[in-house]
C-alpha positions as CSV (number, residue, x, y, z in Angstrom):
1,X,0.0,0.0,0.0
2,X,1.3,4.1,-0.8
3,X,0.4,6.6,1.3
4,X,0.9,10.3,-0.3
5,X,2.8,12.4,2.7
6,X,1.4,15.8,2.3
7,X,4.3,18.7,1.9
8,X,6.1,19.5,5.4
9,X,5.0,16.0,6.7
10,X,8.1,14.2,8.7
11,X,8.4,10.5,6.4
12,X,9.5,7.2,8.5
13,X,13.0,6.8,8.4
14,X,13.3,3.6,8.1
15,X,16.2,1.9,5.9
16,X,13.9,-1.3,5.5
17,X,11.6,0.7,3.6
18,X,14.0,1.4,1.4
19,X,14.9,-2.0,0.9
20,X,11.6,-2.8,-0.1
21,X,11.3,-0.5,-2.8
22,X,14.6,-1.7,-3.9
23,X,13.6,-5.4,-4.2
24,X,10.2,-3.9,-6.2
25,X,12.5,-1.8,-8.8
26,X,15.1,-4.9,-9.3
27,X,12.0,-7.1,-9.3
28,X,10.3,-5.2,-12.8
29,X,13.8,-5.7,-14.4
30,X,12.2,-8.4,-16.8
31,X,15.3,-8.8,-18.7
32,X,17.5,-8.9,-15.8
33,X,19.9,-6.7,-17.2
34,X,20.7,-4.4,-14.2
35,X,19.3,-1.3,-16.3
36,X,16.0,-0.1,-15.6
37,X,13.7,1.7,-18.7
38,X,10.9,3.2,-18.6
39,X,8.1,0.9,-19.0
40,X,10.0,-1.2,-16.0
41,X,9.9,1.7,-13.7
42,X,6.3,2.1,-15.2
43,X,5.6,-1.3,-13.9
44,X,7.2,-1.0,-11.0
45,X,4.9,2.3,-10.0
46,X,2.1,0.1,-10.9
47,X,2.6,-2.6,-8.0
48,X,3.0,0.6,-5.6
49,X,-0.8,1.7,-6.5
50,X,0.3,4.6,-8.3
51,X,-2.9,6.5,-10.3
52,X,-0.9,7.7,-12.7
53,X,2.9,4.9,-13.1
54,X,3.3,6.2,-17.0
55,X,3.6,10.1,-15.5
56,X,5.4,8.9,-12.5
57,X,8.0,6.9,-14.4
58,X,8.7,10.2,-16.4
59,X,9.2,12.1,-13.5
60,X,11.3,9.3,-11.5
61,X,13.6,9.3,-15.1
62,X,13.5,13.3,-15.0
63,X,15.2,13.6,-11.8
64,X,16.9,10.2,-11.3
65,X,18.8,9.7,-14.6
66,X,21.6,11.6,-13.9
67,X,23.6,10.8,-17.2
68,X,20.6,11.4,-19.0
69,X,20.5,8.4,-21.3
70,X,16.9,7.5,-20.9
71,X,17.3,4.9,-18.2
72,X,18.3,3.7,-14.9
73,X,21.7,2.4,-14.1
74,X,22.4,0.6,-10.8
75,X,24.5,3.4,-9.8
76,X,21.2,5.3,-10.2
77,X,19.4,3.8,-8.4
78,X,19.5,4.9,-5.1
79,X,18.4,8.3,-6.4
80,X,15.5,6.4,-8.0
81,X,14.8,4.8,-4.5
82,X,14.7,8.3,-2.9
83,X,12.7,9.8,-5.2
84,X,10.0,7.0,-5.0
85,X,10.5,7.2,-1.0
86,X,10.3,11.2,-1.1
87,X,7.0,10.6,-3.1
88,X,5.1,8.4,-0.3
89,X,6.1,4.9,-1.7
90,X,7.1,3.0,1.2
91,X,5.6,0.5,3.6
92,X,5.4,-1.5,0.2
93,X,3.3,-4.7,0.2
């Protein structure tokens, strides 16, 4: 389940959290190729109950893909994770 934290709110720092949405994002790499694209972020904003994962992955690629080559690198993707934390995704499951 997501919960959206309203602007200003304090989230749960909790490294297991994190973790979780980790496991999620490796999970959606079909092709197990350690690079996440868009349509597996997409599907990976899906399982978190996101109204709206085709937006979301756009945004998650705006501000995570640092070398700007359209996906997500696992030395990206920590700032994926905080992003998707930052957002409200945790307490995944």
């Amino acid at each position: 389940m997501v919960y959206n934290v309203p602007k200003g709110s304090e989230l749960p720092s909790n490294t297991a959290n994190k973790k979780q949405l980790r496991k999620v994002f490796l999970d959606c790499d079909v092709d197990d190729n350690s690079i996440l694209t868009k349509e597996e972020i997409k599907k990976a904003f899906d399982r978190f109950g996101s109204l709206f994962p085709g937006f979301r992955a756009w945004r998650a690629l705006k501000r995570a893909d640092k070398n700007k080559d359209g996906c997500i690198s696992l030395d990206e993707l920590d700032n994926l994770i905080d992003y998707a934390y930052k957002r409200g995704y945790f307490n995944v499951g």
